[in-house]
C-alpha positions in Angstrom: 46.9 77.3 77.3 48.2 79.8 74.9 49.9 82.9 76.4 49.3 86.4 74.8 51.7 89.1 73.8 51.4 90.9 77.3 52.0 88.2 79.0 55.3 87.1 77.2 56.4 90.4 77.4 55.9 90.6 81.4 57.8 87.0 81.9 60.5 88.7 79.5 61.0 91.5 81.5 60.7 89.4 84.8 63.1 87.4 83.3 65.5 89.8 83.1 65.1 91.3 86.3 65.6 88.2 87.6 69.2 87.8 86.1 70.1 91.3 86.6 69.5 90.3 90.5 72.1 87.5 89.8 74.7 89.2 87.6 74.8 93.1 88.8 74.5 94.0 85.6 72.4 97.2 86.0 72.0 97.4 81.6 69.8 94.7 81.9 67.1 96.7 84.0 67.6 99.1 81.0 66.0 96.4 78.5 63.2 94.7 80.9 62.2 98.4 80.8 62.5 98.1 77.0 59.8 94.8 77.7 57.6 97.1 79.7 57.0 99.0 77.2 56.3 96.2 74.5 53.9 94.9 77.4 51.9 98.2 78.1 51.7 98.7 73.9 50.7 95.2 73.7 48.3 95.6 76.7 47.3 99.2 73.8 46.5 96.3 71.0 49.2 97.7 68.8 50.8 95.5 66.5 53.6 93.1 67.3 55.9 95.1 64.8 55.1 98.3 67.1 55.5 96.1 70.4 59.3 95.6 69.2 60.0 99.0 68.3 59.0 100.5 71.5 60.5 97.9 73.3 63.5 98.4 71.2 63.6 102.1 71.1 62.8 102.3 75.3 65.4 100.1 76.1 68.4 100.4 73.9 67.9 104.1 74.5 67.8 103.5 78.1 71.1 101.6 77.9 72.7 104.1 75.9 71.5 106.6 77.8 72.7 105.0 80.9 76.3 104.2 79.0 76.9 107.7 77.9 75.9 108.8 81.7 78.6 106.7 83.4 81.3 107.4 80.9 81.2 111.4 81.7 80.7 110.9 85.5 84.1 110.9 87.1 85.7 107.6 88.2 86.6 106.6 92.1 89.8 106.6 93.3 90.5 102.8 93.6 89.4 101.1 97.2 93.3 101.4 98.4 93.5 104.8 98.2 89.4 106.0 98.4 88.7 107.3 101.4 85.2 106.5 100.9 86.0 102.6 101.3 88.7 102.8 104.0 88.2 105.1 106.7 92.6 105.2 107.7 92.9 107.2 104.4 93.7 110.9 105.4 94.5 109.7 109.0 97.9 110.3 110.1 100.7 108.7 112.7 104.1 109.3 113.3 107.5 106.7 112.0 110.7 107.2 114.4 113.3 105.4 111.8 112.9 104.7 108.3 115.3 102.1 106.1 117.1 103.0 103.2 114.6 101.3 101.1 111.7 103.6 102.4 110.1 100.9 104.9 109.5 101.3 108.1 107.3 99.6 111.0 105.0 102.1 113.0 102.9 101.6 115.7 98.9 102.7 114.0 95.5 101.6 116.2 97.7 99.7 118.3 99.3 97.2 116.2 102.6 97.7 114.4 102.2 97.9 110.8 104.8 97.8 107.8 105.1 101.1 106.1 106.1 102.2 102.6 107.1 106.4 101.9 105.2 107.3 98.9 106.8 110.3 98.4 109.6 112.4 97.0 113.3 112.2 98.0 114.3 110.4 101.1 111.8 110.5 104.3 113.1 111.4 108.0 111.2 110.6 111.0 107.6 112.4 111.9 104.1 112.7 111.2 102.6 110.8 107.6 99.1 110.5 106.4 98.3 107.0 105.4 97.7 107.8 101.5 96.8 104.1 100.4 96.1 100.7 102.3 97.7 97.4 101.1 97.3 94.4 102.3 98.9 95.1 105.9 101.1 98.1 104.8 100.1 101.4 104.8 101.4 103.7 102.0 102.0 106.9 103.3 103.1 110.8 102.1 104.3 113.8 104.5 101.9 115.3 106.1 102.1 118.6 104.6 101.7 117.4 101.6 98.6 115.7 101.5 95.1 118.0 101.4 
């Protein structure tokens, strides 16, 4: 059975959509778009040569484009501190006593939680917002000056 140009192209790009699936690695949808399109030109009847440089020029401009996109956007503030991933960012409570070291245990949800200042100078007792989450300690700031 002998398998035409098309066809190799499609199992390519399959292929590759299949280890993209396994890996995360969204580049590689980039190129089995690159295969799509040597698989529609070959489906055309244009020449292998041709086949490779659409399939070249569609997906390594895909990926570039794609690179190029993600370097400019802006990056997420890291899961500790994004209050997209934890929802306790932003939220406040109140410490009573705080050690010399800037530790303290507060009550939070019910459950009494280590504490760590984050801020300037030396803290005194009252209202924080929870700034970062680590592990089981919250990081927090005074609440004034957190927006």
């Amino acid at each position: 059975m002998d398998l035409s140009a098309p066809v190799l192209w499609w199992i390519a790009a399959g292929a590759l959509v299949a280890i993209e699936m396994a890996t995360g690695t969204f580049y590689l949808l980039m190129l089995a778009l690159g295969c799509v399109a040597g698989a529609l030109l070959a489906h055309a009847g244009v020449a292998p040569s041709g086949q490779w440089v659409g399939a070249a020029l569609l997906g390594g401009g895909a990926t570039a484009a794609w690179h190029f996109k993600r370097a400019r956007s802006p990056r997420s503030a890291p899961a500790e501190s994004n209050r997209d991933a934890n929802l306790d960012i932003g939220q406040t409570l109140h410490v009573s006593q705080w050690s010399p070291d800037g530790s303290a245990r507060a009550s939070y949800r019910g459950a009494a939680w280590s504490v760590q200042f984050e801020g300037s100078g030396t803290p005194s007792p009252g209202e924080f917002v929870i700034v970062a989450v680590r592990g089981s300690q919250l990081r927090v700031a005074p609440a004034g000056s957190v927006r």
